[in-house]
Backbone bond lengths (Angstrom), bond angles and torsions (degrees), N, CA, C in turn:
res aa  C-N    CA-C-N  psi(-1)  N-CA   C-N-CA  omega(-1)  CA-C   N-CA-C  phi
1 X - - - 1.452 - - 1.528 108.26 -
2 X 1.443 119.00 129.52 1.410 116.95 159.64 1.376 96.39 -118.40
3 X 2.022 95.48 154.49 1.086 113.16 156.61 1.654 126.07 -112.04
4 X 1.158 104.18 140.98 1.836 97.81 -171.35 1.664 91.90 -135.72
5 X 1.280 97.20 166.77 1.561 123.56 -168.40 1.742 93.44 -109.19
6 X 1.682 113.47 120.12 1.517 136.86 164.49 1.577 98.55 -78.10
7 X 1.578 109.90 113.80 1.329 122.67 153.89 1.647 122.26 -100.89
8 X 0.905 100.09 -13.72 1.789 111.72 -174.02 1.693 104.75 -141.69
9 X 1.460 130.75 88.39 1.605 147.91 141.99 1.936 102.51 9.66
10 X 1.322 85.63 -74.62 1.425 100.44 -165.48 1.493 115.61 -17.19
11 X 1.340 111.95 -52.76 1.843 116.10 -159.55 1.451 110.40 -98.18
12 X 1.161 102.88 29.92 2.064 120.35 -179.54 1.492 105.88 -171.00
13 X 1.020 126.62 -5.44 1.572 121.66 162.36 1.311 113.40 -31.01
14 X 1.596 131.70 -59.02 1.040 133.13 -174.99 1.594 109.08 -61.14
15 X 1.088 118.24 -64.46 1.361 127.55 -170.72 1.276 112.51 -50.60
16 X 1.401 114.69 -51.57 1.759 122.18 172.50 1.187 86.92 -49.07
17 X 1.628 132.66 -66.53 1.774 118.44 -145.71 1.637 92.00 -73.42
18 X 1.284 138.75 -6.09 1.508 104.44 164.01 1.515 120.28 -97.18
19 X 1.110 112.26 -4.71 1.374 125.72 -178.19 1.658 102.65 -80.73
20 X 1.269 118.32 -38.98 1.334 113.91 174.76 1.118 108.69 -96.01
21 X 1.740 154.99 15.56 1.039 167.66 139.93 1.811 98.23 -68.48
22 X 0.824 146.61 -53.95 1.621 155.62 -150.53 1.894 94.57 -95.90
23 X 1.459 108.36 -52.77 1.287 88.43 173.13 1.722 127.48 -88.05
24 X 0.765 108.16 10.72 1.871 116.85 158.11 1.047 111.51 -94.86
25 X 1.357 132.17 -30.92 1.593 131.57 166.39 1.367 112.85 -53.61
26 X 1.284 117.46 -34.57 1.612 122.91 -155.61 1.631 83.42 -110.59
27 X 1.489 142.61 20.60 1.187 125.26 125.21 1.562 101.11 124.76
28 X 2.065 113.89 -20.77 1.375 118.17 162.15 1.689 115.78 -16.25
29 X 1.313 120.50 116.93 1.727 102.66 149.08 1.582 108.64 -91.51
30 X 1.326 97.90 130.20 1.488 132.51 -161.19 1.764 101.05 -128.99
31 X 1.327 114.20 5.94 1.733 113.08 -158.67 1.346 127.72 29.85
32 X 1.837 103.91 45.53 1.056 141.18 141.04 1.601 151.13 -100.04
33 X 1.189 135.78 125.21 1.625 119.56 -157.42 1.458 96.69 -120.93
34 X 1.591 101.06 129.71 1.598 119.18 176.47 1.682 101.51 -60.20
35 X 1.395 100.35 165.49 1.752 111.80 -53.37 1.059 139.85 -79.08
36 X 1.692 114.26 134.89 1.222 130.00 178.13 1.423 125.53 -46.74
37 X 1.397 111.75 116.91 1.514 105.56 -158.13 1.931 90.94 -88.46
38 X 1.405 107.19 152.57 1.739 110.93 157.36 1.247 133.72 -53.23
39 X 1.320 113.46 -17.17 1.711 116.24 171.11 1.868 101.10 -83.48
40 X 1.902 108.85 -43.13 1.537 105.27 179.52 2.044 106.59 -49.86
41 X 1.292 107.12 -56.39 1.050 131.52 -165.67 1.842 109.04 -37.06
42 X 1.428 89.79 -67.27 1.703 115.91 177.49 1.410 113.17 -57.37
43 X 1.494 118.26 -42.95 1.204 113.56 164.99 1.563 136.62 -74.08
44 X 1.659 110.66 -18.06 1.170 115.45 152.53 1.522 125.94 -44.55
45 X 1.448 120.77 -47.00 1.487 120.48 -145.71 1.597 81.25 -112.41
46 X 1.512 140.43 3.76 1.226 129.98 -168.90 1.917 92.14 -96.95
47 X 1.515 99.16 -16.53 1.777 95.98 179.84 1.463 103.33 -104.46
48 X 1.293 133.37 -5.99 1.319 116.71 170.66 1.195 128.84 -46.85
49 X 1.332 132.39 -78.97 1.277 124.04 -154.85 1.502 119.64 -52.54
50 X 1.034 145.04 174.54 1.614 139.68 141.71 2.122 103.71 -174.96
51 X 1.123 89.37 170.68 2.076 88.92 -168.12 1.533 106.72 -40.58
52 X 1.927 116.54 -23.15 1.577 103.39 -179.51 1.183 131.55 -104.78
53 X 1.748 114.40 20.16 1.055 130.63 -127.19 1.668 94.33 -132.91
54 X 1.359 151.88 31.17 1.901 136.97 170.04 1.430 110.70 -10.74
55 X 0.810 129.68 146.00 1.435 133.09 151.74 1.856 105.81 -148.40
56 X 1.681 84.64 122.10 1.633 89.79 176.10 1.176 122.85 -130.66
57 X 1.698 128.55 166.12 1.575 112.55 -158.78 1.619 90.80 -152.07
58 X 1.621 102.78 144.08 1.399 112.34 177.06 1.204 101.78 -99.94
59 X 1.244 114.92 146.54 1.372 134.66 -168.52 1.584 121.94 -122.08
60 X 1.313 125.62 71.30 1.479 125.86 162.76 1.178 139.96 -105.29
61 X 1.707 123.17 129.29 1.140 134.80 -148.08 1.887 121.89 46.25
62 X 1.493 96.59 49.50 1.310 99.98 172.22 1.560 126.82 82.86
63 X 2.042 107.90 -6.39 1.222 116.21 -153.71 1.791 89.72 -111.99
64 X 1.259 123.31 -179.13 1.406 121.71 166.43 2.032 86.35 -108.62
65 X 1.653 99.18 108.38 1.400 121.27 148.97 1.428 127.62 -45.94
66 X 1.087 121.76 -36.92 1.661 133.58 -160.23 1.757 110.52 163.41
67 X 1.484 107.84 -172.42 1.351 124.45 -148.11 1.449 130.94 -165.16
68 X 0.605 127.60 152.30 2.023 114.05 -167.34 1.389 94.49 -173.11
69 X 1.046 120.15 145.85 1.731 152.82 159.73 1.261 127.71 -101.22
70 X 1.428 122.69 122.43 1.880 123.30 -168.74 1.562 78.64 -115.93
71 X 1.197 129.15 132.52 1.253 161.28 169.30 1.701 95.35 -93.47
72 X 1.283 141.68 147.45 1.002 148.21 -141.14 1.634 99.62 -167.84
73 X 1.440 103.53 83.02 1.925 92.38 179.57 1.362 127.36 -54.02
74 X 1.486 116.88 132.95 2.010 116.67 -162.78 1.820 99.18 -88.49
75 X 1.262 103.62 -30.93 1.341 128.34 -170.00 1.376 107.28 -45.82
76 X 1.734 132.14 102.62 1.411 136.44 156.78 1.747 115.13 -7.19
77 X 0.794 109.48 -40.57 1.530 106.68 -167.30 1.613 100.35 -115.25
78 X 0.848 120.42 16.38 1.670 109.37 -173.03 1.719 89.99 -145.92
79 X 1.490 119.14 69.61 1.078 105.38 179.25 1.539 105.42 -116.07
80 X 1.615 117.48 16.42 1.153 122.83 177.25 1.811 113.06 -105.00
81 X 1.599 99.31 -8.09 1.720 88.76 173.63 1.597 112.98 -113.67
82 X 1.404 98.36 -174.97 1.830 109.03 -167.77 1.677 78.44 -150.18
83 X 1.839 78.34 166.04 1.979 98.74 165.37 1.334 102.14 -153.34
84 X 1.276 112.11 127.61 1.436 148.79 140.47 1.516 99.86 -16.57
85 X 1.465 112.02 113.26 1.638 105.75 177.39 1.657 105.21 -143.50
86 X 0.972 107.24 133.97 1.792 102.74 166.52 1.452 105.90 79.93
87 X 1.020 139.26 43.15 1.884 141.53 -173.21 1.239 87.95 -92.60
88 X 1.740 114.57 102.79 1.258 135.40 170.60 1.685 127.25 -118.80
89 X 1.381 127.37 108.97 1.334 124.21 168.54 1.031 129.22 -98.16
90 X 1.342 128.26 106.80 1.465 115.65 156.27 1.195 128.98 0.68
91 X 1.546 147.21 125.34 0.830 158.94 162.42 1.685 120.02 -38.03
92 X 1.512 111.96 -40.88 1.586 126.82 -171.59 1.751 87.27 -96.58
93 X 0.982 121.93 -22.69 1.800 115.70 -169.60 1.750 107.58 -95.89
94 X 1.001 108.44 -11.05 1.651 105.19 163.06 1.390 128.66 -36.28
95 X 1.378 110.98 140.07 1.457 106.58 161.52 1.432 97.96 84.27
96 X 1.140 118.28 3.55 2.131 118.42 -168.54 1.591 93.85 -112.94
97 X 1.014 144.07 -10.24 1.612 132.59 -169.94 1.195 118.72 83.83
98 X 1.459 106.56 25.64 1.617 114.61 -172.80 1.572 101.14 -80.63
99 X 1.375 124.96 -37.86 1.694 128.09 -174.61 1.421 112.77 -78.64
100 X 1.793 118.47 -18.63 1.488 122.03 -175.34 1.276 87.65 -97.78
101 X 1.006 151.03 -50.83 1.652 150.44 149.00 2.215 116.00 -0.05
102 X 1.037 78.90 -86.59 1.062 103.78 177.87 1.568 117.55 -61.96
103 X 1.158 130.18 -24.79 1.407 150.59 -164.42 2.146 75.91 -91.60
104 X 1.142 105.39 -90.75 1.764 121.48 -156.68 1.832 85.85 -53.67
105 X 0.889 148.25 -12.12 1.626 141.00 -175.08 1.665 94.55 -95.81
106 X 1.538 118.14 -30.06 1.462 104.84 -172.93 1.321 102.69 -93.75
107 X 1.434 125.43 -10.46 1.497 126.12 161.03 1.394 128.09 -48.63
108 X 1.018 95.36 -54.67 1.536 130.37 -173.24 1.664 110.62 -56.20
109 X 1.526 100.31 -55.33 1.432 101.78 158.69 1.267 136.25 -76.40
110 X 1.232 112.93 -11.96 1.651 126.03 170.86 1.980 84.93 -62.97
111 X 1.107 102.15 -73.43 1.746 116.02 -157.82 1.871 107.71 -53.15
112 X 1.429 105.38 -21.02 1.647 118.77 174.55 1.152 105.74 -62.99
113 X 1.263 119.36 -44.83 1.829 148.96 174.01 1.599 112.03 -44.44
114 X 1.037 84.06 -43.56 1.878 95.65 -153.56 1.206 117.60 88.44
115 X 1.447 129.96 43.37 1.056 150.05 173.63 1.422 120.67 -109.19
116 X 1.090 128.13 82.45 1.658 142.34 -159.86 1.652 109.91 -105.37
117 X 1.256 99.64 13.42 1.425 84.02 176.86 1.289 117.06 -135.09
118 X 1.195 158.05 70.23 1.699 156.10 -135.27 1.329 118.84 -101.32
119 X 1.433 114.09 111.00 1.779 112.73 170.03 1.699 117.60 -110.00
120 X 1.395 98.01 125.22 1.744 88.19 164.60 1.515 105.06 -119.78
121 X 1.365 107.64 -159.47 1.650 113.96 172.81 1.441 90.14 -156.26
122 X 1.748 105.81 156.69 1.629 114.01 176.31 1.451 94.34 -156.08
123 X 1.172 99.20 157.35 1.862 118.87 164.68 1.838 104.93 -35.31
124 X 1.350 81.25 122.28 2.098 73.75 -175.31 1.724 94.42 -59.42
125 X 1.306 106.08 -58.01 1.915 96.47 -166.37 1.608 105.69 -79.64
126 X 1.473 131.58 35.74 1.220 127.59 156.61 1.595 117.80 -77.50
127 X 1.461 105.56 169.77 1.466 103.86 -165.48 1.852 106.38 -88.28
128 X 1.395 103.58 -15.84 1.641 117.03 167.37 1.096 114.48 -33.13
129 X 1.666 132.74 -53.97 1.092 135.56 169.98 1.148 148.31 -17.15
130 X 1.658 96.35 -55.53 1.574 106.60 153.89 1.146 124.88 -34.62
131 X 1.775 103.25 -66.08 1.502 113.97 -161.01 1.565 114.14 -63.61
132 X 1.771 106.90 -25.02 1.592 94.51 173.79 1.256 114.94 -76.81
133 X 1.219 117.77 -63.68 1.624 118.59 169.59 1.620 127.59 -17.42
134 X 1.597 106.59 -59.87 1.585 126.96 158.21 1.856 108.46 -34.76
135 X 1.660 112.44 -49.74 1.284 122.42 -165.44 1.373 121.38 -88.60
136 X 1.762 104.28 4.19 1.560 125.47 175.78 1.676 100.91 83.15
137 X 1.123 137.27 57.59 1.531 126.76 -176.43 1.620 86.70 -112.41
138 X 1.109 130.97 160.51 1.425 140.65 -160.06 1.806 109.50 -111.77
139 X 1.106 131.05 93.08 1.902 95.12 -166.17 1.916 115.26 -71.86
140 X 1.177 102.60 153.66 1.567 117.77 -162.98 1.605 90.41 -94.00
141 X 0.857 132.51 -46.50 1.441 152.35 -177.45 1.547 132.17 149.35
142 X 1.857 127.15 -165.43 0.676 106.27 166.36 1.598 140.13 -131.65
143 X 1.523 156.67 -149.76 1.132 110.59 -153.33 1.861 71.03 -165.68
144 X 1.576 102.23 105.64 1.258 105.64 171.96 1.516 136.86 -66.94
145 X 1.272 121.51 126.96 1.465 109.89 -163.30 1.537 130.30 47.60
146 X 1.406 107.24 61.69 1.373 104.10 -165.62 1.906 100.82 -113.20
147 X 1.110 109.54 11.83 1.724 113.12 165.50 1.626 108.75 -175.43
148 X 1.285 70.53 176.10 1.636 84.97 -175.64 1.779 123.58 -103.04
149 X 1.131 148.60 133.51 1.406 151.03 -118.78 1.556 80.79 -107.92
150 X 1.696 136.24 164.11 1.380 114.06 155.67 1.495 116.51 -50.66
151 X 0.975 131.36 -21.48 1.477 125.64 -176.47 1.714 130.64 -101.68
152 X 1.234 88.23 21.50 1.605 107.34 165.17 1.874 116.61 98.68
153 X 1.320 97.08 -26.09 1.562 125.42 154.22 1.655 127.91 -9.43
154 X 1.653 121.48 49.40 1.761 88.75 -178.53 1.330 125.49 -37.71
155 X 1.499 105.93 152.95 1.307 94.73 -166.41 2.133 95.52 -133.51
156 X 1.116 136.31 159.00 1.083 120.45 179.84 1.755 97.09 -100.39
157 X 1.747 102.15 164.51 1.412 103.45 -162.21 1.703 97.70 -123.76
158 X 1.365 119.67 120.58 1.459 115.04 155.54 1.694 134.13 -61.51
159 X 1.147 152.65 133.35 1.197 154.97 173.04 0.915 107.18 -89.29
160 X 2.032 134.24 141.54 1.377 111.61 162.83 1.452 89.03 -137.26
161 X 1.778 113.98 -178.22 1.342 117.16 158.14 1.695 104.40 -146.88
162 X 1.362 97.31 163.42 1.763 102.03 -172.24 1.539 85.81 -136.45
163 X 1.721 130.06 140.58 1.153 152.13 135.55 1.521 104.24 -60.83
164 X 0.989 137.05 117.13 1.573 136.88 171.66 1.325 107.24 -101.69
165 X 1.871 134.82 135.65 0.923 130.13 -166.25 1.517 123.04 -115.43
């Protein structure tokens, strides 16, 4: 597996939009609702990037495996944290270390940054949980009905934070 850093959309646009099409199908909340059409899809990842914005992708057997987002705080006073956004696996790449991968590589660059402080949020009853908890993230609490599942589903949302050292 490699991981590399997307500076330019263009030459994986497609692939991201099926990779994030496949994981909203399979039930991800992504603050997306099945089904994700290819114009929704394409236009998602055509607004990602910008100066506060990482986006990185694991790469096995030639395919994009998964995906993660370093959020980059713009905010005067918050120029020491980041957030964890978009931690997406392939459906066929599960279970391989593609999300603990990708998770500890977007750390790393938070902490390259000078960014020592990391927040994400996930589906409280998602299986993500593990992997943050497992990865030392702290939970902040939780936040009832705070989206909707692809399938119309409120869903409740966990908060976490990680000190990176």
């Amino acid at each position: 597996m490699q991981i590399k850093e997307i500076s330019d959309i263009q030459n994986d646009r497609d692939e991201l939009s099926q990779l994030f099409q496949e994981v909203v199908a399979q039930g991800a909340s992504m603050n997306y609702l099945h089904p994700m059409s290819d114009e929704t899809a394409l236009r998602y990842w055509d607004g990602v990037l910008s100066e506060n914005v990482c986006l990185y992708v694991a790469v096995m057997d030639g395919s994009i495996a998964g995906t993660v987002q370093l959020h980059l705080s713009d905010k005067e006073n918050g120029q020491h944290r980041a957030e964890i956004a978009k931690l997406m696996t392939h459906p066929a790449a599960r279970r391989k270390g593609v999300a603990k991968a990708l998770l500890k590589h977007a750390e790393e660059a938070a902490f390259s940054k000078n960014r020592w402080l990391v927040m994400l949020d996930t589906e409280k009853d998602g299986p993500a949980n593990i992997l943050y908890q497992d990865e030392g993230y702290a939970p902040i609490g939780s936040i009832p009905s705070y989206s909707q599942d692809p399938f119309g589903e409120y869903k409740d949302v966990n908060v976490y934070y990680k000190h990176l050292k």
